[in-house]
C-alpha positions in Angstrom: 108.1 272.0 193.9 110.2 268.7 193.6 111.7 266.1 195.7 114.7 268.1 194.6 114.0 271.4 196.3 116.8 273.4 197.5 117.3 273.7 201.2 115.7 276.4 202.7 117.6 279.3 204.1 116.3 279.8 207.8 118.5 282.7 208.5 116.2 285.5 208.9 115.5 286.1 212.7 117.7 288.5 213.0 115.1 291.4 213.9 112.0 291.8 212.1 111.2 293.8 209.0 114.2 295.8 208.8 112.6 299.1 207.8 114.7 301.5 210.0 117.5 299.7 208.7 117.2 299.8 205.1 116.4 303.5 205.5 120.0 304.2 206.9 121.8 301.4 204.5 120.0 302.4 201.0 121.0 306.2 201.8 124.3 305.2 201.7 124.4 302.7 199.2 122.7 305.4 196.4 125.6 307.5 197.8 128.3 305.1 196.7 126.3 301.8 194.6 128.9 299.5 196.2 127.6 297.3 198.9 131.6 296.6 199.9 131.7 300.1 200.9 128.2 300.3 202.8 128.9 297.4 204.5 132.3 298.9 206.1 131.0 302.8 206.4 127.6 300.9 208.1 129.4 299.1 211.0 132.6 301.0 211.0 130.5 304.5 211.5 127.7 302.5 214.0 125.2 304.4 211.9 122.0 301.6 212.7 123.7 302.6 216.7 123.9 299.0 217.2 124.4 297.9 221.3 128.0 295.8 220.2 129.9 295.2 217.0 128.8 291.7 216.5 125.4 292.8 216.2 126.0 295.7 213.6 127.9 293.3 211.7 125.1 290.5 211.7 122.1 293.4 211.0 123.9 295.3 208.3 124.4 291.5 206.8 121.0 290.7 206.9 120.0 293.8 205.8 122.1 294.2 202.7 121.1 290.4 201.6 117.2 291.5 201.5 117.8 294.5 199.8 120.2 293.3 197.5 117.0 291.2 196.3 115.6 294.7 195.1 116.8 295.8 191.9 117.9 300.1 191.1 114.2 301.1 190.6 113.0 299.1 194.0 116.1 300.8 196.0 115.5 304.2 194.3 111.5 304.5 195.6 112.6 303.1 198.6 114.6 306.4 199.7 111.8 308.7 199.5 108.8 306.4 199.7 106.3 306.7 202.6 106.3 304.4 205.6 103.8 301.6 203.8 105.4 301.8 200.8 108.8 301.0 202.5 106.9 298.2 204.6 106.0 296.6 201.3 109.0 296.5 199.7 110.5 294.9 202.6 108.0 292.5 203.1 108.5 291.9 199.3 112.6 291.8 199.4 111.9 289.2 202.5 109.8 286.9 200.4 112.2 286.9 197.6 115.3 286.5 199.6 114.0 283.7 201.7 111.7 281.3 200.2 110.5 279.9 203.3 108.4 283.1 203.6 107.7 283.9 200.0 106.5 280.0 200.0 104.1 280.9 203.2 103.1 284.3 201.8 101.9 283.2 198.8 100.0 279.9 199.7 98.7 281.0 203.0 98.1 284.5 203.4 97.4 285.2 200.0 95.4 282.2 199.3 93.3 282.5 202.5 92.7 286.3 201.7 91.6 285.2 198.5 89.3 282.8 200.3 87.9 285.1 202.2 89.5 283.4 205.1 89.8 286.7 207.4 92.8 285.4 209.7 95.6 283.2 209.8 97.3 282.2 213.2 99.5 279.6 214.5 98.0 276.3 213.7 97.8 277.5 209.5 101.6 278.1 209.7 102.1 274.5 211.7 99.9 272.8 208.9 101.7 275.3 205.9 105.7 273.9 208.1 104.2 270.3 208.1 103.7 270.1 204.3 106.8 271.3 203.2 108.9 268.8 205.0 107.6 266.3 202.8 110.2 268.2 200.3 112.4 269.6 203.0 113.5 267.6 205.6 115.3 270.1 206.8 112.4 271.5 208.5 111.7 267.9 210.5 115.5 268.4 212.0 113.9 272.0 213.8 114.0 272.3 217.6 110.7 273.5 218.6 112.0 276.7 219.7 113.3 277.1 216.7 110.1 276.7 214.9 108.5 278.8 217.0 111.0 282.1 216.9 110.6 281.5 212.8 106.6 281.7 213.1 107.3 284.9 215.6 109.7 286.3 213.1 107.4 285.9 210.2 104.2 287.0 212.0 106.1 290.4 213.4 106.9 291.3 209.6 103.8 290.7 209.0 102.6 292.5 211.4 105.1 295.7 210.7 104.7 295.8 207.3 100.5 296.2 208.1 99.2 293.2 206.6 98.4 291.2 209.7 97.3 292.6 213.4 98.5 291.1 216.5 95.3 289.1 216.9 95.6 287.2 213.3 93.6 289.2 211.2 94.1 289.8 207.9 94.5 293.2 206.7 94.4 294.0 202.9 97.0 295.7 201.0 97.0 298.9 199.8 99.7 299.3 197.4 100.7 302.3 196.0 101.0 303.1 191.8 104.1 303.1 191.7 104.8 300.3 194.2 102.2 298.4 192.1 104.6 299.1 188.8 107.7 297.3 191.0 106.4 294.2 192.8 104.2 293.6 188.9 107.6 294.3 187.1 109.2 291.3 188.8 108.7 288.0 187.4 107.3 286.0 188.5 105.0 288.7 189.8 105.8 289.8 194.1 102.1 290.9 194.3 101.9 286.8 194.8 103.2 287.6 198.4 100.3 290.4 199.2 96.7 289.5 200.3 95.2 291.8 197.3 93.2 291.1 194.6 94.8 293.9 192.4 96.5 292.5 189.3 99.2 290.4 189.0 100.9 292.8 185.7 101.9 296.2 186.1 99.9 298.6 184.2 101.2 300.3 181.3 
């Protein structure tokens, strides 16, 4: 990373992992493969049954951003895949789609699994904020509250998509064949974001 470093994109509190969500918004994207047209059949049709339009609007957004960091064969397994295979490809089209928490999953969760470093809590993702603002100021210009709803947002997908309890522990991945096959495909490789010491290439 250089001095250079794009700003990050902080933008992802809106709920947590987004599972229930994508499960109603890929459905009808592999009915149609136009996100203009999920978009408008999403929040016209109140199928996620948001509480007010404002909010449908804002979760279909966010929503169709992460998954829009999945390619065809990601999207595809993700309409019939089972609950932990959805959770992982979520937590995977998080990580790509905002860099804060790829950045976090890969050189904190991951590196402390690989460690043998059985938890991560508060004061690793304080120590994880405090050296990236020597390349993003941006984080320096946080409130504290706002600091603090992005650790909560980032420890409740970890917690949803079953790779951290509620306590800090770490829990190791088990991914799937075939999930395997589409976090290795990617390059470089999203298994980067997983504490999991299977390979970083898919298998042929």
């Amino acid at each position: 990373m250089t001095a250079n470093s794009e700003r990050y994109a902080l933008s992802f509190t809106s709920g947590g992992l987004l599972v229930r969500e994508a499960d109603v918004i890929v459905a009808e994207y592999l009915r149609t493969r136009d996100w203009g047209a999920v978009r408008q059949a999403v929040v016209g049709r109140n199928l996620l049954q948001a509480r007010t339009n404002s909010s449908s609007v804002r979760v279909t957004r966010e929503t169709i951003q992460r998954l829009g960091a999945l390619d065809e064969a990601g999207l595809e397994i993700l309409a019939d895949a089972s609950l932990t295979e959805r959770c992982h490809l979520m937590w995977a089209a998080a990580c790509r789609r905002y860099d804060l928490i790829g950045d976090f999953a890969e050189e904190v969760l991951r590196e402390r699994f690989l460690l043998m470093t059985p938890t991560v809590d508060a004061e690793d993702f304080e120590r994880f904020m405090t050296s990236k603002s020597l390349w993003h100021p941006e984080l320096d210009e946080l409130k504290p509250s706002t600091r603090e709803k992005l650790r909560q947002t980032i420890f409740r997908m970890l917690h949803e998509a079953g790779l951290r309890t509620e306590a800090g522990a770490i829990i190791p991945a088990v991914i799937s064949e075939r999930i395997h096959g589409v976090l290795a495909a990617s390059e470089p490789s999203d298994i980067r974001f997983f504490p999991t010491t299977l390979t970083m290439e898919a298998t042929r």
